[in-house]
MIROKE-985491 format. One record per residue (C-alpha): residue in one letter; x, y, z. Coordinates in steps of 0.02 Angstrom, whole numbers, padded with zeros to 5 digits, always signed. Last residue first. Example, Ala and Ser with C-alpha at 12.3 -4.5 7.8 and 13.67 -1.06 7.14 Angstrom:
REM MIROKE-985491
S+00684-00053+00357/A+00615-00225+00390/
END
This chain:
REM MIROKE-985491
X-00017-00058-00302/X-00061-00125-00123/X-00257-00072-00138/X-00256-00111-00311/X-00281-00293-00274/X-00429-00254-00159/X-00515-00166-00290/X-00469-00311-00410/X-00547-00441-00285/X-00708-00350-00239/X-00742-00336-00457/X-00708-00505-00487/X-00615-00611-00601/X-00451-00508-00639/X-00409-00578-00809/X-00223-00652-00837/X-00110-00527-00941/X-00081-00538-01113/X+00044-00435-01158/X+00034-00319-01315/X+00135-00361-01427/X+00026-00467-01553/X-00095-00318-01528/X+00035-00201-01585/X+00076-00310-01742/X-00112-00331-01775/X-00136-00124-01759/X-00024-00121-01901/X-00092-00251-02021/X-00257-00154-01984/X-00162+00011-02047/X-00113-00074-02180/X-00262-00139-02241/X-00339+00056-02220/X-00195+00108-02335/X-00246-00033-02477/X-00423+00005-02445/X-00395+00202-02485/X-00277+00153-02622/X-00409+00063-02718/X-00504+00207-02691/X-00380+00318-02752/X-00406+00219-02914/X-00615+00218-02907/X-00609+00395-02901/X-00484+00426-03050/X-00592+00327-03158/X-00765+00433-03084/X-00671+00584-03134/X-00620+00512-03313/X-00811+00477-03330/X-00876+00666-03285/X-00941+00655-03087/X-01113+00758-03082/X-01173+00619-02935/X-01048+00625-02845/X-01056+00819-02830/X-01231+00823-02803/X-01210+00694-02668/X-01108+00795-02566/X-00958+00705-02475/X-00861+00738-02630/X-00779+00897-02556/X-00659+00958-02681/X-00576+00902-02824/X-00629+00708-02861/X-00480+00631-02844/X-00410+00747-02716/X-00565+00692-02605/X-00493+00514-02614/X-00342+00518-02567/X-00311+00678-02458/X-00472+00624-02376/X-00432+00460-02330/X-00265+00531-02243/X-00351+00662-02159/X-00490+00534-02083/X-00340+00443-02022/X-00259+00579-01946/X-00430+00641-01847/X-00477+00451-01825/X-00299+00418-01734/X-00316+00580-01622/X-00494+00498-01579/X-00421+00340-01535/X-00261+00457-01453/X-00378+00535-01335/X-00490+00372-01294/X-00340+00260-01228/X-00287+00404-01127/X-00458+00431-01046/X-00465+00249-01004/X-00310+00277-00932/X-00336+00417-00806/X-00506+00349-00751/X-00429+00190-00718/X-00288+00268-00613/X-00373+00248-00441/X-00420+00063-00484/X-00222+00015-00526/X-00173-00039-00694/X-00172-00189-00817/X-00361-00231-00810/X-00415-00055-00880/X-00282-00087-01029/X-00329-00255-01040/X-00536-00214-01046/X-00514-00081-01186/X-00399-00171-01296/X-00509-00316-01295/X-00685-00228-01303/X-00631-00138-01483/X-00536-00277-01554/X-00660-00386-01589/X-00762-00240-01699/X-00629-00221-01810/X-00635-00400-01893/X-00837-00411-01883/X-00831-00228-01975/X-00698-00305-02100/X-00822-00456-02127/X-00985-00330-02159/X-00909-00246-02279/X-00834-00388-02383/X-01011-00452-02381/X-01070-00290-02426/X-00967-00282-02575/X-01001-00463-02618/X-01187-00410-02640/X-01147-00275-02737/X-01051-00334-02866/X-00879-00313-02865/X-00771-00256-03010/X-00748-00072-02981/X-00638-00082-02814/X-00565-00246-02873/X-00398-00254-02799/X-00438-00147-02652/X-00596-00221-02589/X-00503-00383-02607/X-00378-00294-02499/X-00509-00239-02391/X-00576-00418-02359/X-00408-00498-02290/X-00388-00328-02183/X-00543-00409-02107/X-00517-00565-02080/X-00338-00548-02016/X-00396-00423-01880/X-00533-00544-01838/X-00410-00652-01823/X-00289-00560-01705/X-00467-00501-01597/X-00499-00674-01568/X-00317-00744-01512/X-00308-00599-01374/X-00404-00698-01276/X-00311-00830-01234/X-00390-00895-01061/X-00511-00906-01141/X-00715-00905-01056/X-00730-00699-01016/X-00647-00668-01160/X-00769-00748-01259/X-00894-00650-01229/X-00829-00475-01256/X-00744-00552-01420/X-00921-00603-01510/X-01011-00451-01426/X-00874-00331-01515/X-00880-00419-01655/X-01054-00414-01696/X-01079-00246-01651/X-00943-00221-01776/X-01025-00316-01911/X-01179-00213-01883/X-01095-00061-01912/X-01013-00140-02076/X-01156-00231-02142/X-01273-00061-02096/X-01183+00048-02256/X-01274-00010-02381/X-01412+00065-02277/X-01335+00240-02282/X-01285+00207-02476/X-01456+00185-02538/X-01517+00347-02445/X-01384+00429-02551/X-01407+00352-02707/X-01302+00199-02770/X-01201+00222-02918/X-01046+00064-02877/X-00929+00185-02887/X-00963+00359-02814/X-01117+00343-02708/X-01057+00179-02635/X-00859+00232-02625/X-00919+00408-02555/X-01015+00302-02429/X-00872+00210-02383/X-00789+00392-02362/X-00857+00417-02181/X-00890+00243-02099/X-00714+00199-02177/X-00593+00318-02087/X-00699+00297-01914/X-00660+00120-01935/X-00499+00145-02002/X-00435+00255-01855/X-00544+00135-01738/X-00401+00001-01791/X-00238+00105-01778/X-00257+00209-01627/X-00351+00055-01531/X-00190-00068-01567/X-00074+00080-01522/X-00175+00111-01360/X-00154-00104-01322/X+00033-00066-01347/X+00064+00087-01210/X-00098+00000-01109/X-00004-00155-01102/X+00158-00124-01064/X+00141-00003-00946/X+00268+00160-00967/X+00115+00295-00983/X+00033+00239-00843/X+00170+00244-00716/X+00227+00402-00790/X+00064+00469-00731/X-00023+00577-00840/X-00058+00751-00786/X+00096+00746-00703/X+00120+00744-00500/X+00286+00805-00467/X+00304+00870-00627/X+00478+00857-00726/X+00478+00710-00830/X+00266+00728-00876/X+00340+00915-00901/X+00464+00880-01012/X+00339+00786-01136/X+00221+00916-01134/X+00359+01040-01199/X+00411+00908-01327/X+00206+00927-01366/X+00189+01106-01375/X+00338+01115-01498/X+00266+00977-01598/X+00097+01080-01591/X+00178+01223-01676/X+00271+01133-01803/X+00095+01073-01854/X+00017+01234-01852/X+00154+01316-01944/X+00134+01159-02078/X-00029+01228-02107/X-00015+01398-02102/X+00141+01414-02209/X+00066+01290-02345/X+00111+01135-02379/X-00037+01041-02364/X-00122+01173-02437/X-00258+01262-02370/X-00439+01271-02317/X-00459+01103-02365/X-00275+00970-02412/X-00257+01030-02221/X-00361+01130-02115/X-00443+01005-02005/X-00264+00898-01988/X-00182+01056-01950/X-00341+01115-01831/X-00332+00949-01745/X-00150+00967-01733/X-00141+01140-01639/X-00301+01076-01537/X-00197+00944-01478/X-00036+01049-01436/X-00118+01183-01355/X-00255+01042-01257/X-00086+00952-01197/X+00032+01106-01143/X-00132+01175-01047/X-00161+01020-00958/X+00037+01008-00921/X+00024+01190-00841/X-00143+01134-00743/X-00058+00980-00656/X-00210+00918-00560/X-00167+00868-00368/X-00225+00723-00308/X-00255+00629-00137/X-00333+00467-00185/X-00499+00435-00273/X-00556+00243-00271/X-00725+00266-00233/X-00873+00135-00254/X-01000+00172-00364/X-01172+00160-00236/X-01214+00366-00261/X-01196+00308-00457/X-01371+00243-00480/X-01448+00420-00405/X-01378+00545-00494/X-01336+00453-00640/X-01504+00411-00696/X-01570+00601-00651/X-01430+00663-00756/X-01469+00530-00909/X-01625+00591-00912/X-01606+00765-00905/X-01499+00756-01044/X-01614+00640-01137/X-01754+00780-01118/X-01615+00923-01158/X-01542+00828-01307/X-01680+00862-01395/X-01660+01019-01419/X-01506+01003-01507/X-01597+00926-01651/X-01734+01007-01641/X-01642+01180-01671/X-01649+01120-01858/X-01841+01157-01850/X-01985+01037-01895/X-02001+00936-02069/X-01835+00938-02169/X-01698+00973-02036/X-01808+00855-01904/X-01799+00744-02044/X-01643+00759-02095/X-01543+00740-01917/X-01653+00579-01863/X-01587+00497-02014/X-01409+00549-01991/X-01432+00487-01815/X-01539+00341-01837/X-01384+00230-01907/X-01238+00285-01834/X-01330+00320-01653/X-01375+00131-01654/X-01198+00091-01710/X-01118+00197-01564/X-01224+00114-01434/X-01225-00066-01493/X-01022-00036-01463/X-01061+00030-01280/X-01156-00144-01249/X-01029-00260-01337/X-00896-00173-01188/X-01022-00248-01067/X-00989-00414-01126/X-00796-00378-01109/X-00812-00327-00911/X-00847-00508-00861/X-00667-00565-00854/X-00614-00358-00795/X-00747-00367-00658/X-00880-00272-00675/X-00927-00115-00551/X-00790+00032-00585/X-00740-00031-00749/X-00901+00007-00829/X-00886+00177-00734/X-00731+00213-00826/X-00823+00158-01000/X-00922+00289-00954/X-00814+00404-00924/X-00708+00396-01061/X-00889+00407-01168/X-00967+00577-01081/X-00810+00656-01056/X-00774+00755-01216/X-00966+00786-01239/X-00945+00933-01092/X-00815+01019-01186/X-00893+00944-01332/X-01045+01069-01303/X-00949+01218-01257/X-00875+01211-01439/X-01038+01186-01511/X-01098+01351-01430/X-00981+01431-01495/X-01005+01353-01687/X-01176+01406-01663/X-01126+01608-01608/X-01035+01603-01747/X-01139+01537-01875/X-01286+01670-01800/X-01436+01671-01696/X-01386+01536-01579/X-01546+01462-01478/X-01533+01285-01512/X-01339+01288-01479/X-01336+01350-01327/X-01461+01232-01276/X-01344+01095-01316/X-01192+01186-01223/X-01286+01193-01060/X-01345+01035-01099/X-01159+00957-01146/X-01094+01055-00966/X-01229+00999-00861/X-01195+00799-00930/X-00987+00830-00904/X-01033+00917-00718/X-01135+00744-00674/X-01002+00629-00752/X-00872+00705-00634/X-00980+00703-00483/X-00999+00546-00510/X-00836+00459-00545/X-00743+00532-00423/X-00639+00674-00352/X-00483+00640-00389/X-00475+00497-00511/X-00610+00587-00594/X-00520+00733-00638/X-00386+00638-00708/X-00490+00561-00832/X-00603+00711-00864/X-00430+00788-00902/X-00383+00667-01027/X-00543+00686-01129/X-00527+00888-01123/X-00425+00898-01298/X-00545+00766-01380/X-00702+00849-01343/X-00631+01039-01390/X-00581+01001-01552/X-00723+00878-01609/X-00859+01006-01560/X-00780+01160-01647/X-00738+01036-01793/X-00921+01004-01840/X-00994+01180-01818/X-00837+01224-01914/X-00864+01128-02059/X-01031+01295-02093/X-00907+01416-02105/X-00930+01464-02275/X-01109+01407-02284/X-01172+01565-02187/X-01347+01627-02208/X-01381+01571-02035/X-01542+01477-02112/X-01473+01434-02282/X-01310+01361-02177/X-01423+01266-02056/X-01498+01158-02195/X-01364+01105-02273/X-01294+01033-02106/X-01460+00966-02045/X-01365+00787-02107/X-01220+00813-02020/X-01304+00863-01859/X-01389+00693-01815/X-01192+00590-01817/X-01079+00670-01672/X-01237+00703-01565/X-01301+00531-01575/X-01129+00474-01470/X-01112+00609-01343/X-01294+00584-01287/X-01300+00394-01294/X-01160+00398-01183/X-01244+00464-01058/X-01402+00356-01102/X-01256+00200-01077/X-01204+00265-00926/X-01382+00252-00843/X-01425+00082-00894/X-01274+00043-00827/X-01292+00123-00660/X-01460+00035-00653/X-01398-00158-00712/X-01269-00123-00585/X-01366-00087-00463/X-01496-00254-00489/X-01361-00357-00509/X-01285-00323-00318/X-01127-00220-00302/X-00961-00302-00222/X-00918-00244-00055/X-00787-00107-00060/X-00606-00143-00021/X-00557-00105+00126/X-00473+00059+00171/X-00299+00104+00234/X-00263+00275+00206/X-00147+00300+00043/X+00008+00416+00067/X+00134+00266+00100/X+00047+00190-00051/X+00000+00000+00000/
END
């Protein structure tokens, strides 16, 4: 035990029903942070006539994104000092706050604003939850759970966008931040009283505000260079490579001070393990692609194989449901093998097996075999979700869970921004501009729609690799023996 750690015992283990409660509860948290990032792109149009600004109109987008992945860390570390629950509770105020914001802005500015306070609210929602998770399972049970949170994000991916246009279409574009105040509310009230039972595990902190405000410089500075980039400007131009020499600076600075501080932002203990440096590699790489694909796989349906746009968004339900899949497939078995990195490594296989024959016959396939593929690579990425989650929670101490769960989420959403760069270099230069529209896609001249179906066989070439890459990570990443109950792993971390 910690020389500065009273001694405690470890809390009694919760019964089903609480648990069942504080997960219900989590999971409409994270049902807030999740539908928000896919109802607004389809209102998007529609809210530039209004504000009379189309100009700006990506920012509204990239306000939200900016500001939810530079605070994930610090919910992290704010929670391992003063708990879960009063940590969640101040993320939900913030997102409402921030939601109603945005239903009332008068102007683009004012909107992207508001969106900004939104994901500084948003940015927790998810790390937390998946903190909480960790809080009451056990790390051999915890992968099931892990299934749950995946069943989140593909629910959101599919009603969202279809939510977004017809509240866009039929009632008011505000709806669709108003309505985040009655599952706000909700999810507030859930939390508020399921979560008085979470057991604590906060020691005595102190929050290192210099690092915080080395990290969210040198984040935003990238997100805005990866934002900007091959868009706005060149990839070579002053601005953009000034933004990205920038946020190196910020970041050797950053890296100093985790050396320096007495108490860094992230622990060095953290940021040496084994398994959570190699099993956040894994994550980095594979929800990169995923996020990567479930944008400009549409582009390839629209583009190449002449699908509409509706068309496309359920084309697009093999992969999403392939990842629920997955993610339910590995959560479950990890919980009966002892091996259980040996699921996720195949599923890895499977699917970079089906993006290269994406890649070699990009404009051969029919469309039946195309959503096969699709629906294999999301069954391949979705078993490595829940595995890398649950051994990086399972390979550190209960008071810094909240830390590196919010680590592991920062540099998956870091990974999606590069990613989702990358894609778009390739295949948006191929079509000169923003292709995401489907007037665009639809005007394409022959040679255009030639060129397009070339960068997309690069685009499922790069993704392969990028799966081949998060396989070598997972390979490394040790596999540690599964903590079987929740009383026993709080008492372990007692002495670490």
């Amino acid at each position: 035990m910690s020389a500065h750690s009273p001694a405690v015992a470890a809390p009694a283990p919760l019964d089903h029903a609480t648990v069942r409660s504080i997960i219900i509860g989590i999971m409409l948290a994270m049902l807030l942070a999740a539908l928000d990032q896919t109802i607004v792109a389809t209102a998007l149009p529609t809210i530039g006539q209004e504000l009379g600004d189309v100009e700006h109109l990506s920012w509204v987008v990239s306000a939200y994104l900016l500001a939810a992945t530079a605070v994930t860390p610090l919910y992290g570390k704010f929670s391992d000092i003063h708990g879960r629950r009063i940590t969640l509770l101040v993320s939900i105020s913030v997102f409402i706050v921030g939601s109603v914001a945005c239903a009332l802005a008068p102007t683009m500015l004012a909107l992207i604003l508001a969106r900004g306070l939104q994901g500084l609210g948003g940015g927790g929602l998810i790390s937390l939850a998946q903190t909480i998770i960790a809080d009451v399972v056990s790390p051999k049970e915890r992968g099931r759970y892990q299934g749950y949170i995946a069943s989140v994000f593909v629910t959101s991916s599919v009603v969202g966008p279809v939510l977004g246009g017809l509240f866009a279409d039929h009632l008011h574009w505000s709806v669709i931040f108003w309505i985040n105040l009655p599952l706000g509310l909700g999810a507030f009230w859930m939390v508020w009283g399921a979560l008085r039972r979470l057991p604590r595990h906060d020691r005595r902190h102190k929050l290192d505000v210099l690092g915080a405000v080395l990290m969210v410089g040198a984040t935003v500075a990238a997100m805005l260079a990866l934002t900007w980039g091959g868009t706005r400007y060149p990839w070579d131009s002053a601005e953009v490579l000034g933004l990205f020499g920038g946020s190196l600076v910020l970041w050797v600075l950053f890296a100093a001070r985790l050396l320096t501080a007495a108490e860094p932002l992230i622990p060095l203990a953290v940021m040496s393990n084994q398994v959570v440096g190699t099993g956040t590699a894994a994550a980095f790489c594979v929800m990169g692609s995923f996020i990567g694909l479930s944008i400009y796989v549409p582009v390839y349906l629209e583009g190449v194989i002449g699908l509409s746009a509706s068309d496309s968004g359920l084309a697009l339900m093999p992969l999403m449901a392939g990842t629920v899949t997955g993610a339910n497939i590995a959560g479950r078995f990890m919980a009966r093998m002892t091996h259980y990195k040996r699921t996720p490594l195949v599923g890895l296989v499977i699917a970079a097996a089906a993006l290269v024959g994406l890649a070699a016959y990009p404009d051969g396939l029919p469309l039946w075999l195309v959503e096969v593929a699709l629906a294999a690579v999301g069954l391949g990425l979705g078993t490595v979700l829940p595995v890398t989650t649950v051994s990086i929670q399972n390979a550190v101490a209960m008071h810094q869970l909240g830390t590196a769960t919010a680590c592991m989420n920062f540099f998956r959403s870091l990974g999606s921004a590069i990613v989702v760069a990358g894609f778009g270099a390739i295949v948006l230069g191929a079509i000169g501009g923003d292709g995401r529209s489907p007037e665009n896609l639809g005007a394409l001249t022959p040679a255009m729609r030639d060129e397009l179906v070339g960068a997309f066989h690069w685009m499922f070439l790069a993704s392969a690799a990028g799966l081949a890459l998060g396989f070598v990570w997972l390979l490394l990443m040790e596999e540690r023996p599964l903590r079987s109950g929740a009383a026993q792993h709080a008492k372990e971390a007692l002495v670490e």
